[in-house]
C-alpha positions in Angstrom: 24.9 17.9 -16.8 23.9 14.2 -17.2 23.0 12.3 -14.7 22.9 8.9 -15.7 21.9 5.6 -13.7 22.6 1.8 -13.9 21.8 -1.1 -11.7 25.2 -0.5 -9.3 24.9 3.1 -9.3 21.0 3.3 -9.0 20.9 0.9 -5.8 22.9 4.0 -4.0 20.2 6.7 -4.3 17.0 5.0 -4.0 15.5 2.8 -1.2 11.7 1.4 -0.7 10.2 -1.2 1.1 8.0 -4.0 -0.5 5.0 -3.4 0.2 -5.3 -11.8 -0.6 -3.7 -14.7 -0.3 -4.2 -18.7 0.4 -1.5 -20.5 -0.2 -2.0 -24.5 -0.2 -0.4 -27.5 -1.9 -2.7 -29.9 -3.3 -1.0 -32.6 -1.7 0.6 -30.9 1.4 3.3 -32.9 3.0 3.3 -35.4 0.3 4.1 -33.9 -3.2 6.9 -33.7 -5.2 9.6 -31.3 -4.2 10.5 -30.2 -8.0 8.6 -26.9 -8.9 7.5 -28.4 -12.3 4.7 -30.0 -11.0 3.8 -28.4 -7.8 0.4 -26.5 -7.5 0.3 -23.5 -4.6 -2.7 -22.1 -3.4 -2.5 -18.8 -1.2 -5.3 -16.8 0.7 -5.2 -12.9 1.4 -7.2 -11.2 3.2 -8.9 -8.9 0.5 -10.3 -10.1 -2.3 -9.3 -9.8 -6.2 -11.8 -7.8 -7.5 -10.2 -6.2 -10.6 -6.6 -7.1 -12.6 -6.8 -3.5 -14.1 -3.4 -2.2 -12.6 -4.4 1.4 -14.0 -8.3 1.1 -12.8 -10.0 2.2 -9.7 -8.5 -0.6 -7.7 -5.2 0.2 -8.7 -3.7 1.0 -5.2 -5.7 -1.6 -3.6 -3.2 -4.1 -2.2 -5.3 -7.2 -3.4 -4.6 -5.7 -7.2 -1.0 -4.5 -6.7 -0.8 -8.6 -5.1 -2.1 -9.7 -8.8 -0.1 -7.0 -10.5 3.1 -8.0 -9.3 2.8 -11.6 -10.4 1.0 -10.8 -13.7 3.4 -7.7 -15.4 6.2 -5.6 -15.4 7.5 -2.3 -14.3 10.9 -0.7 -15.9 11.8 -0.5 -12.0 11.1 -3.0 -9.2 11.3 -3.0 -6.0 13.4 -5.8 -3.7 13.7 -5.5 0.1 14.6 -1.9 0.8 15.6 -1.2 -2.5 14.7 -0.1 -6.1 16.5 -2.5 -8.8 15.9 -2.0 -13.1 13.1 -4.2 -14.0 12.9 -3.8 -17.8 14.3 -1.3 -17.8 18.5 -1.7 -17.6 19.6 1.9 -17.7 18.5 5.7 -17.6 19.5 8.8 -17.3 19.0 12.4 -17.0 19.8 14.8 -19.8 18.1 17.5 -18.1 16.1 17.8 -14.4 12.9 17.6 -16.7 13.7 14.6 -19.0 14.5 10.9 -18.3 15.8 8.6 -21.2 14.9 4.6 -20.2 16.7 1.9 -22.2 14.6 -1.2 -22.3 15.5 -5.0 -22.2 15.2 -6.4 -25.7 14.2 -9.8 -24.2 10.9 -9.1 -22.7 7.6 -11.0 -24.3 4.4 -10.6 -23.0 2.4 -14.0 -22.3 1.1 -14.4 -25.7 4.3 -14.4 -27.2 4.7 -11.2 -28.6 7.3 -8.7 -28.2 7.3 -6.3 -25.4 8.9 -2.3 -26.8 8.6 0.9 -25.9 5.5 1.7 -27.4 3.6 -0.3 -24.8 5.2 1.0 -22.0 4.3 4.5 -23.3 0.7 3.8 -24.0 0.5 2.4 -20.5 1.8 5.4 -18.4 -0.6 7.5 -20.8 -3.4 5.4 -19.7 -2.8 5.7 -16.0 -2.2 9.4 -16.2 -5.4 9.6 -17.6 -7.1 7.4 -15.8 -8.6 9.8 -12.8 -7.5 7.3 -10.3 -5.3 7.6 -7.3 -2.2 6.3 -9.4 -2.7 9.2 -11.8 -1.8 12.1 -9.0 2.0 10.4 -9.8 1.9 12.1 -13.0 0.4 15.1 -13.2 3.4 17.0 -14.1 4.4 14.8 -17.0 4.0 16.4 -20.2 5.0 14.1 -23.4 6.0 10.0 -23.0 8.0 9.7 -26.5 8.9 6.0 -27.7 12.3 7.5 -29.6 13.1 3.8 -30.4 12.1 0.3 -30.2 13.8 0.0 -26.7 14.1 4.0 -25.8 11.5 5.8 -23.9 11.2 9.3 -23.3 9.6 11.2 -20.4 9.3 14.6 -20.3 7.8 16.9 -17.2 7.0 19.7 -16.6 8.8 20.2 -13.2 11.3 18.1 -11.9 10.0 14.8 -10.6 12.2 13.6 -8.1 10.0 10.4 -7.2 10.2 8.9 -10.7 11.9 5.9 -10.2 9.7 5.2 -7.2 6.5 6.0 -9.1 7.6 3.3 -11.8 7.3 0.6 -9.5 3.8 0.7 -9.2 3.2 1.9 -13.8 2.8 -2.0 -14.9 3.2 -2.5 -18.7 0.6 -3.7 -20.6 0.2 -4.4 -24.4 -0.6 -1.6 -25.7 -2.5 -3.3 -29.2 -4.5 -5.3 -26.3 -5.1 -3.2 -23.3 -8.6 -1.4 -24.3 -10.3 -4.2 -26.1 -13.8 -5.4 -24.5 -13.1 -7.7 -22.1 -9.5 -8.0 -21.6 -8.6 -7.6 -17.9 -10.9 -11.1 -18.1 -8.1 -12.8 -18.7 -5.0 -9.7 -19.1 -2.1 -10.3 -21.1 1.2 -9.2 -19.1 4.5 -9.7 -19.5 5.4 -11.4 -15.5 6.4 -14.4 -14.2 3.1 -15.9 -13.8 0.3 -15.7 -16.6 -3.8 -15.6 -16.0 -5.3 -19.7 -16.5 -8.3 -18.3 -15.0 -10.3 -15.0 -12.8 -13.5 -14.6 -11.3 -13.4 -11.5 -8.9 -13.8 -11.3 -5.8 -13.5 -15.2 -5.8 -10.2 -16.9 -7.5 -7.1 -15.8 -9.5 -5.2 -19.0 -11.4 -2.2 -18.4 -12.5 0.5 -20.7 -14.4 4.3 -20.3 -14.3 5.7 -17.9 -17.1 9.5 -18.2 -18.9 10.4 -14.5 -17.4 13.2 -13.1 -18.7 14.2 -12.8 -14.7 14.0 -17.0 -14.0 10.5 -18.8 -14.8 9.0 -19.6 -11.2 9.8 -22.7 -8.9 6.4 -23.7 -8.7 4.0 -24.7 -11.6 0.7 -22.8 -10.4 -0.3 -20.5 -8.2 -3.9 -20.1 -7.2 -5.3 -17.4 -4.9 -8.6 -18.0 -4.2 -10.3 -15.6 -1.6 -11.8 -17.0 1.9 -13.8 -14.3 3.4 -14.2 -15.7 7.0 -11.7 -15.4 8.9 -12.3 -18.9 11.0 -12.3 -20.7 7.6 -8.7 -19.5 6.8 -7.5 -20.1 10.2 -9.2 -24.2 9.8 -7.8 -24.1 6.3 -4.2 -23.3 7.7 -4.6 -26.2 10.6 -6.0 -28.4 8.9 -3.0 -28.6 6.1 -5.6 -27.2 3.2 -3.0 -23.8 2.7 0.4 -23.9 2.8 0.1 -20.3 3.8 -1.9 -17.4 5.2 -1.2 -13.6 5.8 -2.3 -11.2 7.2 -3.4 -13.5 10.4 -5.6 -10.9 12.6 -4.0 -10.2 15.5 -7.0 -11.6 17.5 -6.1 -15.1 15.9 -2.8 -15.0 16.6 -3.3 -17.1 19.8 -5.2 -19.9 17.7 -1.7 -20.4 15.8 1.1 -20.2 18.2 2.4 -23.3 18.9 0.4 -24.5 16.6 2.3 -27.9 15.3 3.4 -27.6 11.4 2.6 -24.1 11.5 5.3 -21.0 12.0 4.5 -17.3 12.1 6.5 -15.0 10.8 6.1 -11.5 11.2 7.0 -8.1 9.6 6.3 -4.2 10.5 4.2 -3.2 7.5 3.3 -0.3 5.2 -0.5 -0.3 6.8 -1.7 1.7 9.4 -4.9 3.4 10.8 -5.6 6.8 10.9 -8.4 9.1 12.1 -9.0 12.2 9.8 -10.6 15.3 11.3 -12.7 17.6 8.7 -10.8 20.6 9.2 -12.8 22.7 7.3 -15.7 21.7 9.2 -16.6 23.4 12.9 -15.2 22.6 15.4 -12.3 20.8 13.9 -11.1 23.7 12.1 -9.1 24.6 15.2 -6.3 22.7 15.7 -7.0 23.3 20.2 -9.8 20.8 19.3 -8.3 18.5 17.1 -5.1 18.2 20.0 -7.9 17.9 22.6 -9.2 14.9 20.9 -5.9 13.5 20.3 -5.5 14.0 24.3 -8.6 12.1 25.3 -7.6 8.8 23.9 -5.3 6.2 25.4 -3.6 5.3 22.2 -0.9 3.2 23.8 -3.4 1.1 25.9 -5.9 0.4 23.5 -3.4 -0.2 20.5 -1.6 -2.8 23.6 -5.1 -4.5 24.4 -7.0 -4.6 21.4 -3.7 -5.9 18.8 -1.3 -7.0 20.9 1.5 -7.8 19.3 -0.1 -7.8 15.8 0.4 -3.6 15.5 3.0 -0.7 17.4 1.6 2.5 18.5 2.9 5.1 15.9 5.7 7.8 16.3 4.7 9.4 12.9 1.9 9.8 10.3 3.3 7.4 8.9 4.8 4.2 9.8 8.3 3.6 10.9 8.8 1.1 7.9 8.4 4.1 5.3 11.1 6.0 3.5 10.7 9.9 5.4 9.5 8.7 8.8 10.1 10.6 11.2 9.7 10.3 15.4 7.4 12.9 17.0 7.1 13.4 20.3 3.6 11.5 21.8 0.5 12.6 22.6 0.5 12.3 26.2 -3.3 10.6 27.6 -4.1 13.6 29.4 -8.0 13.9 29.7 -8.3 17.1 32.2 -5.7 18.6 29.9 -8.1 17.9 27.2 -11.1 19.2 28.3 -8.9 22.5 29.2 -8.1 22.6 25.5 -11.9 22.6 25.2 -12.5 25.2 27.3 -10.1 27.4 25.9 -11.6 26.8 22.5 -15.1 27.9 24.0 -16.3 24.2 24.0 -16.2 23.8 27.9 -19.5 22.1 27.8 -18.7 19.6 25.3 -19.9 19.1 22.0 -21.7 16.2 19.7 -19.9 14.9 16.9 -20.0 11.9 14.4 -17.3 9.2 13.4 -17.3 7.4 10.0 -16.2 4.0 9.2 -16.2 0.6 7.4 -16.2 -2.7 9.2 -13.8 -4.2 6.4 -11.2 -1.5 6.6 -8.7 -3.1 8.4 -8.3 -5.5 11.6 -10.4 -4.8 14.6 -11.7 -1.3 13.3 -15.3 -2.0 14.9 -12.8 -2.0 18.3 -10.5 0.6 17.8 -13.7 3.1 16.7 -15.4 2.2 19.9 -12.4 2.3 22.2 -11.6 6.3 20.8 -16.0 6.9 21.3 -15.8 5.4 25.1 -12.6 7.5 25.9 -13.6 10.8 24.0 -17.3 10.8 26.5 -15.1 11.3 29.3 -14.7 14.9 28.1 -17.8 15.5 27.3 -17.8 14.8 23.6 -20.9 12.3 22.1 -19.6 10.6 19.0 -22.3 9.7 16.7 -20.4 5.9 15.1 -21.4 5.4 12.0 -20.5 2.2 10.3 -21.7 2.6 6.7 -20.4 0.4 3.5 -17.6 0.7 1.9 -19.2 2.7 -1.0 -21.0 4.7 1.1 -17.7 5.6 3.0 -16.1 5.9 0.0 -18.7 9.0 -1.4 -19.1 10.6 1.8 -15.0 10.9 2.1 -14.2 12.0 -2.0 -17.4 14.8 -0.8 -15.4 15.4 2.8 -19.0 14.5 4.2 -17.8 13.2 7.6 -17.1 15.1 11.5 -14.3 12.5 11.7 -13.7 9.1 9.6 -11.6 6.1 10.7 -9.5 4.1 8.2 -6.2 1.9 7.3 -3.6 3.9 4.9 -1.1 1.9 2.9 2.1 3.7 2.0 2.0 1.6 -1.3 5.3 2.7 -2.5 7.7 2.7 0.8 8.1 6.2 0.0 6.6 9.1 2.1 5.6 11.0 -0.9 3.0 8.4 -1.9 0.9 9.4 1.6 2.1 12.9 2.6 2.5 14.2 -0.8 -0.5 13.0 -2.4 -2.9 13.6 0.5 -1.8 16.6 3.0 -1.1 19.1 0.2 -3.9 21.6 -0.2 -4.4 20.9 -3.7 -5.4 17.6 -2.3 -8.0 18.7 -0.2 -8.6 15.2 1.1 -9.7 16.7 4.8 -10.3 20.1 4.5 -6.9 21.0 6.2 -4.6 23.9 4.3 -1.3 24.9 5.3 0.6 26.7 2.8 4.3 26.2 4.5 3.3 22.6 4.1 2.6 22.6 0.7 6.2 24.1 0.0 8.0 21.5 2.1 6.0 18.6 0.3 6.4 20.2 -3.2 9.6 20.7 -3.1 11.0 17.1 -1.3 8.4 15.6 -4.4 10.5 17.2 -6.9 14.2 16.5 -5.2 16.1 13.2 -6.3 18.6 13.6 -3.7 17.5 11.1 -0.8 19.6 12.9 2.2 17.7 16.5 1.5 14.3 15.1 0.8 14.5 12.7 4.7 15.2 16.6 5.6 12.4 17.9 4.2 9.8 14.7 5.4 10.9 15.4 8.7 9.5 18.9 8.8 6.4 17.5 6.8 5.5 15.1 9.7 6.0 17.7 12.6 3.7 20.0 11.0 1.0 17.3 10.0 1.6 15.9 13.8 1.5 18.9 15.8 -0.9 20.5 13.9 -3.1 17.2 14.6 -4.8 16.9 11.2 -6.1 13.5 12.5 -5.1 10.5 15.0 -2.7 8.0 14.1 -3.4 5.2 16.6 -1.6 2.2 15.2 0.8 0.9 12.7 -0.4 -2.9 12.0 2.4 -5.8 12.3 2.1 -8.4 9.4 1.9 -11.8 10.6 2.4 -14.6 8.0 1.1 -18.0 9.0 3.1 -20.9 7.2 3.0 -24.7 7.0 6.2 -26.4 7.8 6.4 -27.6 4.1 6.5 -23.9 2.7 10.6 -22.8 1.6 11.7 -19.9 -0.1 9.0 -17.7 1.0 9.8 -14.1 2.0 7.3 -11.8 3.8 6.7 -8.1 2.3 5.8 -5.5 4.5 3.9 -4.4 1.8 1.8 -7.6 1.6 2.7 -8.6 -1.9 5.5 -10.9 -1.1 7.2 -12.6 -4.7 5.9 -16.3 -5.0 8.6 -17.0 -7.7 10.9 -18.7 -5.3 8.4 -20.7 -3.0 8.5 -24.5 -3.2 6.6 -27.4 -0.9 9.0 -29.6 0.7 8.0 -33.2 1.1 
């Protein structure tokens, strides 16, 4: 049987959420309203470190912010939906084979045509890549460019999550994309083209004739602000026309504020607190619930963010495709140190927690809230704030007790978290559950939307009951924006399309 898919038809089986920045005119409140000669500037809260969409950074929002401007995918995402990108048609011959037809209008920045030869060398390069992107692919087996404007994919098992994979595969020119240098200045094919980069510092970019409508505006640049008080002046002060994420401990500083609004959206972001379940004593699951037990989520998620996060129902936020409501944790200290007991840790026990400052809003806060709350039963956390890089060794070599972090479902889609970090393969915290593994496998290989919500639903009561970590706190996106700002649309996913914005005098 073929199962085939166009725009109309493929809008009825798919659905994802969108998922740093500093957005100012250089004449706010004064310029012209055309988009031919406006400049915008926009500030995010991460830096640009890296344009590689295939790299290291490759699921880091801050790139995925870039990516989206700079190239294409053969599927994009808009609102809660997938739409074709350049790609305007596919179909299914077989489970294990999907035939894309290409747009025959698509040309990459420097002019050049864009066929499917580039779009297969790219998904060979992130497949090969060894970064978190590449666990989308594993079970492809052959990419075939079978004509100018036909590409081939082949897989070894059926791959249900295709089309939601290829929103995040960007296209680069193939000819291009491995000389020396290049993701200096990268060639894509989107709406907006590099002028200039210096990481972790500024992103220029100029408006682009895309085949989808060339943007409103003439420039965009995103230059990075790294403290927080400076962006929040910037805002005031009329030097950004916009500012997102606002911390949810500067939210105050802004409402009300005059020419400002805030706008806010439930995002893909949340924190979590990962156990080591293969280390003692967090290999039993009485231990990891009496943890759970000990801390006053809903109190310290209401007084440290207030309304900039929700407590979470799921491990994964409510905004994400296969979410599903668990019943909560109740804050139940004597019934946690019970649990101990039972366990044989009556007494107590010392442990550590491991974190990075930058990982999210008001992490320094939330790890010392779940330390002060976890000594009432007896247990002495060790905090350890380390650097990112550090973090980042120590949690590849699960060398942590317990580790503190914000997740981003990048795709909207539960598979992207739950699939790619809770199987056992995985082996991301020690934790192994073979009925798991079965459940995730099999929704990762399903198209059909209704059975895989099914099978998420049993994913997230094992992974919740079973306590594999803490999940504290979905965060709430707030946008800050200058009166002048129109057309803006805020992404839970933080990557909101700047095509459309304009500056109104």
């Amino acid at each position: 049987m073929v199962t085939t898919y166009n725009r109309r038809g493929f809008l009825k089986i798919s659905g994802i959420g969108l998922a740093s920045a500093y957005l100012a005119a250089c004449s706010v409140g004064g310029g012209s309203s055309t988009g031919a000669d406006q400049a915008l500037r926009a500030a995010f809260a991460q830096p640009i470190n890296d344009l590689d969409p295939h790299g290291p950074s490759s699921v880091d929002e801050a790139t995925l912010l870039a990516g989206r401007l700079i190239y294409d995918t053969l599927i994009r995402p808009v609102g809660e939906k997938l739409e074709p990108g350049i790609a305007t048609a596919w179909e299914q011959p077989d489970p294990n084979t999907w035939v894309f037809t290409l747009r025959e209008d698509v040309k990459f920045h420097d002019g050049s045509p864009l066929t499917a030869r580039d779009v297969k060398a790219s998904l060979e390069r992130v497949k090969d890549a060894d970064t978190a992107q590449s666990a989308l692919w594993t079970s492809v087996t052959s990419v075939e460019a079978t004509g100018e404007h036909t590409l081939t994919i082949r897989t070894e098992k059926p791959l249900g999550t295709m089309p939601v994979n290829l929103t995040l595969m960007f296209v680069l020119p193939a000819d291009k994309m491995n000389d020396e240098g290049f993701f200096r200045k990268p060639i894509g094919s989107g709406p907006f083209k590099v002028e200039s980069f210096t990481p972790s510092d500024q992103l220029v970019l100029g408006a682009f004739e895309h085949w989808n409508g060339k943007p409103k505006t003439a420039s965009v640049t995103l230059p990075y602000i790294p403290e927080t008080s400076s962006q929040i002046t910037a805002l005031r002060t009329g030097e950004l026309s916009a500012l997102w994420p606002v911390p949810p401990d500067q939210l105050r500083e802004l409402d009300g504020a005059e020419g400002i609004t805030l706008e806010t959206v439930p995002s893909y972001v949340y924190y979590l607190n990962w156990f080591n379940c293969g280390r003692k004593p967090f290999d039993d699951p009485r231990v990891r619930r009496a943890m759970w037990k000990a801390v006053n989520v809903e109190e310290i998620v209401r007084n440290l963010f207030g309304k900039g996060a929700e407590v979470m129902t799921a491990p994964i936020p409510s905004t994400v495709f296969g979410h599903a409501d668990q019943r909560p944790y109740p804050h139940d200290p004597e019934g946690a140190q019970r649990d101990l007991a039972e366990a044989g840790l009556g007494d107590g026990f010392s442990t550590s927690l491991m974190w990075f400052g930058e990982t999210g809003p008001l992490a320094d806060g939330l790890a010392q809230a779940m330390i002060s709350d976890w000594a009432k039963i007896g247990v002495t956390v060790e905090p350890q704030n380390v650097e990112k890089a550090e973090w980042l060794r120590r949690l590849n070599a699960k060398e942590f007790d317990m580790e503190l972090q914000t997740n981003t479902v990048t795709t909207g889609d539960a598979d992207f978290t739950l699939g790619r970090l809770y199987d056992s393969g995985a082996d991301r915290m020690g934790y192994r559950n073979p009925e798991l593994d079965a459940i995730l496998r099999q929704a990762h290989e399903d198209s059909d939307r209704e059975r895989r919500a099914g099978l998420y639903r049993q994913a997230c009561e094992i992974i919740w009951s079973d306590a594999v970590g803490i999940f504290p706190a979905a965060l709430i996106s707030t946008y800050g924006l200058r009166s002048s700002v129109a057309g803006f649309e805020p992404a839970p996913s933080n990557q909101p399309d700047l095509r459309g914005v304009t500056l109104e005098a």
